[in-house]
C-alpha positions in Angstrom: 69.0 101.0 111.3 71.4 99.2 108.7 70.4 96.4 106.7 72.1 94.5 104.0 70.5 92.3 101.5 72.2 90.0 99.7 69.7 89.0 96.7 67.2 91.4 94.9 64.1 89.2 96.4 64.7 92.1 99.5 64.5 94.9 96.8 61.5 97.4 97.2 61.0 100.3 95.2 60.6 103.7 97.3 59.4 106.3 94.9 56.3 107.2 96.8 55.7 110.5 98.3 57.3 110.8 101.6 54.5 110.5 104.6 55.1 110.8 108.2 55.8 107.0 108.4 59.9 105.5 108.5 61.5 105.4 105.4 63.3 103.0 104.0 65.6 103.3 101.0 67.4 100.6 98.8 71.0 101.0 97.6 72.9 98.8 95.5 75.9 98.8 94.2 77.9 96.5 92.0 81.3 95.5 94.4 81.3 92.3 96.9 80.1 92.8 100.5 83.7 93.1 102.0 85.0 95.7 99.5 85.2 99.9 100.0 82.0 100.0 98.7 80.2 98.3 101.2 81.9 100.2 103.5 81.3 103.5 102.4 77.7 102.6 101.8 77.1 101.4 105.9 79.1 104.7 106.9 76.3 106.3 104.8 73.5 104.0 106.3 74.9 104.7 110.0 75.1 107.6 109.4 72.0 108.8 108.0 70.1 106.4 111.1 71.9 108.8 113.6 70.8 112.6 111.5 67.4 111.6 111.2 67.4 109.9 114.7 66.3 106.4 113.3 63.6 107.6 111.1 65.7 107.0 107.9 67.5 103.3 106.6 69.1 102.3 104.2 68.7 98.5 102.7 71.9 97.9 101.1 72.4 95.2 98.0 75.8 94.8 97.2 77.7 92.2 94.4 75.6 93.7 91.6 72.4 91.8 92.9 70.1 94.1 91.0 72.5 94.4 88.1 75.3 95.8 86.7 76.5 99.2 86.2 74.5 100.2 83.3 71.2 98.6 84.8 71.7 100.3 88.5 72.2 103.7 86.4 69.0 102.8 84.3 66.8 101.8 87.4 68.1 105.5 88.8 66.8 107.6 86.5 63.8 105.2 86.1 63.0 105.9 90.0 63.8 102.0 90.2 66.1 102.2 92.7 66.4 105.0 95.5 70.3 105.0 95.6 73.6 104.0 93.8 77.3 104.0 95.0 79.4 103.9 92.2 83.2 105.6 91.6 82.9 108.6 90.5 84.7 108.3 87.4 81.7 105.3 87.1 79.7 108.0 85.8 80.6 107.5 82.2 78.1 105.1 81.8 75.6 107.4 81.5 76.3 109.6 78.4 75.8 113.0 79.9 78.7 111.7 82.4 81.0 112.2 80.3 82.6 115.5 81.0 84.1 112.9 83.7 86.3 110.7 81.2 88.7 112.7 82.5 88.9 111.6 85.5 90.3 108.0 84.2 93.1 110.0 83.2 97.0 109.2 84.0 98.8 111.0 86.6 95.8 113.4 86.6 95.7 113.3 90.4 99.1 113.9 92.6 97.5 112.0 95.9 94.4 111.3 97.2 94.3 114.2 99.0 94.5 115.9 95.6 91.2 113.4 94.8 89.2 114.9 97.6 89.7 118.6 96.8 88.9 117.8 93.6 85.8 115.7 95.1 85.0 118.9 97.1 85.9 121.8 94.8 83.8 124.4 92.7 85.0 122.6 89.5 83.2 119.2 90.4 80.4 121.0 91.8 80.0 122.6 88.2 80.6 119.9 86.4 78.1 117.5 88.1 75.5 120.3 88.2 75.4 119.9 84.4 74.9 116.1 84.8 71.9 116.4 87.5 70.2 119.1 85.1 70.3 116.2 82.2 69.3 113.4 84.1 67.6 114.1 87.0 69.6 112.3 89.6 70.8 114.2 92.4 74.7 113.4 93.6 74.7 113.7 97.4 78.4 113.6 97.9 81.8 112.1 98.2 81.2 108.9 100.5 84.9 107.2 100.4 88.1 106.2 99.2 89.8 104.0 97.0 93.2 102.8 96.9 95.9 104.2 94.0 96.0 101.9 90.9 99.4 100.2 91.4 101.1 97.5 88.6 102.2 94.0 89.8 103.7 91.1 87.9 104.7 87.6 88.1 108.6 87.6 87.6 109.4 90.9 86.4 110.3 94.2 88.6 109.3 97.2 86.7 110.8 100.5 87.3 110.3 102.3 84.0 107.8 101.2 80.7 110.5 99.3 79.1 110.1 96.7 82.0 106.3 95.9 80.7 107.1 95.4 76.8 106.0 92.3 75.8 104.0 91.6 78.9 100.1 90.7 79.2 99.0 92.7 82.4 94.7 92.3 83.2 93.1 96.4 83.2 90.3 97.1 83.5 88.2 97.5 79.9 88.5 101.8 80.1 90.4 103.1 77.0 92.4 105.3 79.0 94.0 102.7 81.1 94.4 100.0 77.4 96.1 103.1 76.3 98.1 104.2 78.9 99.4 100.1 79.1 100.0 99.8 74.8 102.0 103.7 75.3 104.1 101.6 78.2 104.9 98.5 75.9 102.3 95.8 77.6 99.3 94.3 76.5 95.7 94.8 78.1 93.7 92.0 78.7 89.8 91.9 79.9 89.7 89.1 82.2 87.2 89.4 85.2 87.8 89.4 89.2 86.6 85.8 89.9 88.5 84.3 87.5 92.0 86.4 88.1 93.7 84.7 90.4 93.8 81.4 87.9 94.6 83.9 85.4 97.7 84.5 87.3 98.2 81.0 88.8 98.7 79.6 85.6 100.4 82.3 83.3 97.4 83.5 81.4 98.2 87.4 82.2 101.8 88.3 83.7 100.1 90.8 86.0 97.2 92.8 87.5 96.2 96.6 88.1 94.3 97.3 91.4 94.4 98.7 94.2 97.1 97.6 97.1 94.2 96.6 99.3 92.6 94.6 96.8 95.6 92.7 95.8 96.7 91.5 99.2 92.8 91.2 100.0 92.0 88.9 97.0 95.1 87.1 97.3 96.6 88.1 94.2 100.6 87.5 95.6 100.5 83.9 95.8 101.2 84.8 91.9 102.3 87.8 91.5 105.3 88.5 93.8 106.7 92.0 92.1 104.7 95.2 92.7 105.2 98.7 92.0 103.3 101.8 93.1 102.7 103.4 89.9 99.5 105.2 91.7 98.6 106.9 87.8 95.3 107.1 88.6 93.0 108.0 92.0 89.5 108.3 92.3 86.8 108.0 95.0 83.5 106.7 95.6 80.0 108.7 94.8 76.2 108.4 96.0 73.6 109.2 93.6 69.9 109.6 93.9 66.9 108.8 92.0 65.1 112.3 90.7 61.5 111.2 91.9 62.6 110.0 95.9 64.7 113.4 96.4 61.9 115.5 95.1 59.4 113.4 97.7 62.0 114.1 100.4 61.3 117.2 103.1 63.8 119.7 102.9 65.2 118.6 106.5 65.6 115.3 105.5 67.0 116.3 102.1 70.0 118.0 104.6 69.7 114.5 106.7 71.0 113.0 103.3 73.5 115.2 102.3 74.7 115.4 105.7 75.1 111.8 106.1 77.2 111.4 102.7 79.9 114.0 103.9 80.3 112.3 107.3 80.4 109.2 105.2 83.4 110.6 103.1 85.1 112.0 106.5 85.0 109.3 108.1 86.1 106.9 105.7 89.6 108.7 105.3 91.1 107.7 108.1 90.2 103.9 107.8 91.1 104.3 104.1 94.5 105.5 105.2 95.4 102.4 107.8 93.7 100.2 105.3 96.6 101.3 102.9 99.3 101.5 105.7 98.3 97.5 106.7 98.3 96.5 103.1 101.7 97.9 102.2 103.4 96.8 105.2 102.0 93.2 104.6 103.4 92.5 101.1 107.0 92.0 102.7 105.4 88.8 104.9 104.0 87.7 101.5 107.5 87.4 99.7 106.4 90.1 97.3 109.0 93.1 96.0 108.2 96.3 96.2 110.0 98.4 93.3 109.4 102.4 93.2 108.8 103.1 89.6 110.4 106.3 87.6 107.3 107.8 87.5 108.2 110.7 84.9 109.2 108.1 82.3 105.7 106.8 83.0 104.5 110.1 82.6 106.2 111.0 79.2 105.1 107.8 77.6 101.6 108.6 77.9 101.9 112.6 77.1 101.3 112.0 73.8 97.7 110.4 74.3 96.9 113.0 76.8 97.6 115.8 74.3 95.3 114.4 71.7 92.7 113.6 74.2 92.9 117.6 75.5 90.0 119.0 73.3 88.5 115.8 72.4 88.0 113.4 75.1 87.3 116.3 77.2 87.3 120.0 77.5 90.6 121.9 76.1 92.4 123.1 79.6 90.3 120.9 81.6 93.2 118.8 83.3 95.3 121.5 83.8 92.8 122.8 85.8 91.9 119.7 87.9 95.8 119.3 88.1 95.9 123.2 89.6 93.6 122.3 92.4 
């Protein structure tokens, strides 16, 4: 059974022991109900219906109904809330995430196919096992993906940084990304989803980083009419679960929810792909430009942040070796 609830008034906490009765659990996450999240979240519901032949469902709450980021982490680890689907790289909320910082970083990831071994490998594995041991929450896998961050402007075509000087583009508030924008000449600024598209209507910001999918989706070329697929960083989406309702759960139905997120992730990647295919081959029907950027000028720009963050921001050697996978 899937069931998606809008407001929180649906929201009931599940961290009682597990009887032989239905269970129910409640997932929220912070993204609208037509985004990947959602998405992800139903394959996970449908998903999970079918392995535990209709004894298991999932009530999702999407658009940050029962908070924000930091609050859906902190009802988590409280026992709050049963489940949370996030990014992965979303993870650096929580302080003990942070051996993840490095996932927000530039041309870490060749493809998205690079993402998912990385999503898959030994490496993560290790790396979230030390997260799980601090905070109790238990990751049950790699449920979807997200499109490449691309760069798109008003006016101006931009092939290498030099294009962006003097331009205000809207980032998200990470400091890798502010970085990676001041090391390519632009400006960052914080301005949020639902009031972007005025943003770039009237000339507040010059242009936007997303995802392909979101800017046609949302949009976003009615302004901006110049794009380029600077894909510099890739990530993926993650499901977590509260410490007290995995420890209630039988060990079948502990494999019912593991199960279900990998079938999640597996079947998401061929949607995601002719989600991206669709998206790129409507920008030409919108009037917008698409200009393939010099991506090793791009890259040596920012090679002096990454250096300094090598050692500090994370582990010494540790992009190298997510790079090597």
């Amino acid at each position: 059974m899937l069931k998606t609830t809008i407001g929180a008034a649906a929201f009931a906490l599940s961290a009682l022991p597990v009887a032989a009765q239905d269970i129910t659990l409640t997932l929220g996450h912070v993204a609208p109900p037509g985004s990947s999240y959602q998405a992800a979240a139903e394959r996970f519901a449908e998903a999970l219906d079918e392995a535990s032949g209709g004894t298991m469902a999932v009530d999702i709450v999407p658009g940050a109904a029962l908070g924000g980021l930091n609050e859906l982490w902190a009802q988590l680890r409280t026992d709050a809330l049963d489940l949370h689907l996030i990014d992965v790289g979303g993870i650096i909320a929580m302080r003990e995430g942070r051996p993840f910082l490095v996932t927000w970083a530039p041309f870490l990831f060749e493809d998205q196919d690079h993402f998912r071994r990385f999503a898959r490998s030994d490496l993560f594995a290790e790396m979230m096992d030390g997260v799980e041991a601090e905070t109790g929450v238990k990751y049950l896998g790699y449920v979807g993906d997200r499109p490449p961050r691309i760069v798109t402007t008003a006016e101006t075509p931009v092939r290498v940084p030099n294009d962006l000087r003097g331009l205000t583009i809207r980032t998200p508030q990470h400091p890798f990304v502010i970085a990676a924008f001041e090391a390519w000449g632009a400006s960052s600024s914080p301005i949020g989803a639902a009031e972007l598209l005025i943003a770039l209507r009237t000339g507040v910001v010059d242009g936007q980083d997303n995802g392909v999918i979101d800017f046609v989706g949302s949009g976003y070329a009615e302004a901006n009419k110049h794009l380029t697929p600077l894909d510099y960083i890739l990530s993926g989406l993650g499901l977590w679960m509260s410490p007290a309702r995995w420890e209630g759960m039988t060990e079948e139905q502990k494999g019912w929810l593991t199960s279900a997120a990998i079938r999640a992730g597996t079947d998401g990647e061929a949607i995601h792909e002719a989600e991206m295919e669709a998206a790129m081959e409507a920008l030409d029907g919108l009037g917008v430009t698409v200009t393939e950027p010099d991506t090793e000028a791009f890259r040596t720009a920012i090679q002096p942040f990454l250096d300094g963050a090598d050692g500090t921001a994370w582990e010494a050697g540790l992009y190298e070796r997510i790079g090597g996978l």
